[in-house]
TORVEX-25150 format. One line per field, with one value per residue (C-alpha): x, y, z; residue number from 1; residue in one letter. Coordinates in steps of 0.25 Angstrom, whole numbers, plus 5000, padded with zeros to 4 digits. Layout:
// TORVEX-25150
px = X ... $
py = Y ... $
pz = Z ... $
pos = NUM ... $
code = a ... $
***
This chain:
// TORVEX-25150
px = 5000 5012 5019 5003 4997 4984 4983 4969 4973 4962 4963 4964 4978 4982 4978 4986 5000 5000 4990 4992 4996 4985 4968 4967 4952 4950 4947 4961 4967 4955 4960 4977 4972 4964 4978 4986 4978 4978 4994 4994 4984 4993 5005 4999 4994 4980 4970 4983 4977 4963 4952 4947 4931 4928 4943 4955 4966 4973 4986 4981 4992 4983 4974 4981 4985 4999 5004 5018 5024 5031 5047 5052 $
py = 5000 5009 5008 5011 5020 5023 5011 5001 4988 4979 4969 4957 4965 4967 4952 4947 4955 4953 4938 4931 4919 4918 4920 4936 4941 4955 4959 4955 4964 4975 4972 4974 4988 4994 4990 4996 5009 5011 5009 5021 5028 5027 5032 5045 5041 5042 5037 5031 5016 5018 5007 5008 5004 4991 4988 4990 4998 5009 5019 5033 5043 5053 5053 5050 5057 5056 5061 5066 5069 5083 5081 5084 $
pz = 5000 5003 4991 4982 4991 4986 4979 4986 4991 4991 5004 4994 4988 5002 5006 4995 4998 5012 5014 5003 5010 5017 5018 5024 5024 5021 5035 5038 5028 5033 5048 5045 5037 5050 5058 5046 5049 5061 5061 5051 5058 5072 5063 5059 5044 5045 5032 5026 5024 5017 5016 5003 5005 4999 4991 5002 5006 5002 5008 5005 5007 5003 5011 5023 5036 5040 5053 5053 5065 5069 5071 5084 $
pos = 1 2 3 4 5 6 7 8 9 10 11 12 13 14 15 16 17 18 19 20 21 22 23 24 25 26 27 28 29 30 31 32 33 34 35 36 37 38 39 40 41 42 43 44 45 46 47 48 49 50 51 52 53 54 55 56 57 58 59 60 61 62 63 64 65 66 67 68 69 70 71 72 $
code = x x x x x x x x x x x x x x x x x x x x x x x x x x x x x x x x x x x x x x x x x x x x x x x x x x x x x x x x x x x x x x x x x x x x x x x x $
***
């Protein structure tokens, strides 16, 4: 997603480049994306990893909010 931001994953293209070894549902791939975000969240880049209603996935770098903290 980093190296394509922008570009809309669907959870069958994330299944197949992280699970393809084994069965994943799509809840699984829903649930590792709500940890995801709220890891990104925490670091201060907020609406960075967008659910894309119905399809997948996407890094938005447009849209996002990032937090840059002031040097010392």
């Amino acid at each position: 997603m980093a190296r394509h931001p922008g570009r809309t994953y669907t959870r069958n293209d994330l299944i197949g480049y992280f699970c393809s070894e084994r069965e994943t549902l799509h809840r699984t791939i829903d649930s590792h994306m709500c940890n995801l975000r709220s890891k990104l969240d925490a670091a201060g880049a907020r609406r960075l990893l967008v659910t894309v209603r119905e399809y997948g996935y996407k890094l938005d770098i447009e849209s996002g909010e990032y937090f840059v903290s002031p040097r010392d």
